[in-house]
C-alpha angles and dihedrals in degrees: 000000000000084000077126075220111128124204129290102258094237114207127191135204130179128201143148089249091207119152087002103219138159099292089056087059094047093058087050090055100045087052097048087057082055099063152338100282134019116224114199127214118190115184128230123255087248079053102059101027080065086067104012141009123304104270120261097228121052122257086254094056092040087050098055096040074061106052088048089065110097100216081059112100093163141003124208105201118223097002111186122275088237131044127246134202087229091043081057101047092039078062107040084230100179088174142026132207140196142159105272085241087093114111115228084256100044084057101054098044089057109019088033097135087046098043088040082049096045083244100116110100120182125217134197114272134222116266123224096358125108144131087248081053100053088053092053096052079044090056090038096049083048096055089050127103103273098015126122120266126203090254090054126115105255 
């Protein structure tokens, strides 16, 4: 090779990507100052619906809310809920990256190659907001004088 150019560092996230909001964006920065190029996983609706409720927008919409991110260099749709040696050399993933919210455990049943490689790096994550968040100040705005209930005309 004798280029004396070394390798793009490759760093994946994965996320459900539903509602995209700023916290979302947060994780995405955090993982672009960790390397050249941000790989995307975002993880299928049978995915999601095994830890958490099924996502409110489809994986096509939450896929291109995430391209359009421009911390974003690539977006793998409906990435497995658990990582593999073979999904992380299919990508050529140097790095991964996830919110520090994640238990020693969590992170080995589901980061287990890159826990196991000394490749995992937690980064701070965004208090307070969350999709789960968003829904709830949906469901409190709607219980308010003069918000919409579900029985409303829309």
């Amino acid at each position: 090779m004798g280029s004396g150019r070394t390798a793009p560092v490759r760093v994946y996230v994965d996320m459900v990507g539903d509602l995209f909001h700023a916290g979302h964006v947060a994780l995405l920065r955090a993982a672009h100052d960790h390397g050249d190029e941000v790989v995307v996983g975002v993880l299928a609706d049978e995915a999601v619906a095994e830890y958490k409720r099924r996502p409110i927008m489809s994986l096509a919409e939450r896929v291109a809310v995430v391209e359009a991110c421009r911390y974003a260099d690539e977006v793998v749709p409906a990435a497995p809920l658990r990582l593999t040696p073979d999904f992380l050399d299919q990508h050529d993933i140097s790095l991964v990256v996830h919110g520090d919210d994640l238990s020693p455990a969590a992170a080995e049943e589901v980061y287990g190659p890159a826990v196991r490689a000394g490749t995992l790096r937690l980064v701070p994550r965004t208090g307070g907001l969350s999709t789960s968040a968003i829904l709830e100040r949906i469901r409190t705005s709607e219980d308010q004088p003069g918000g919409r209930t579900s029985r409303s005309a829309t």
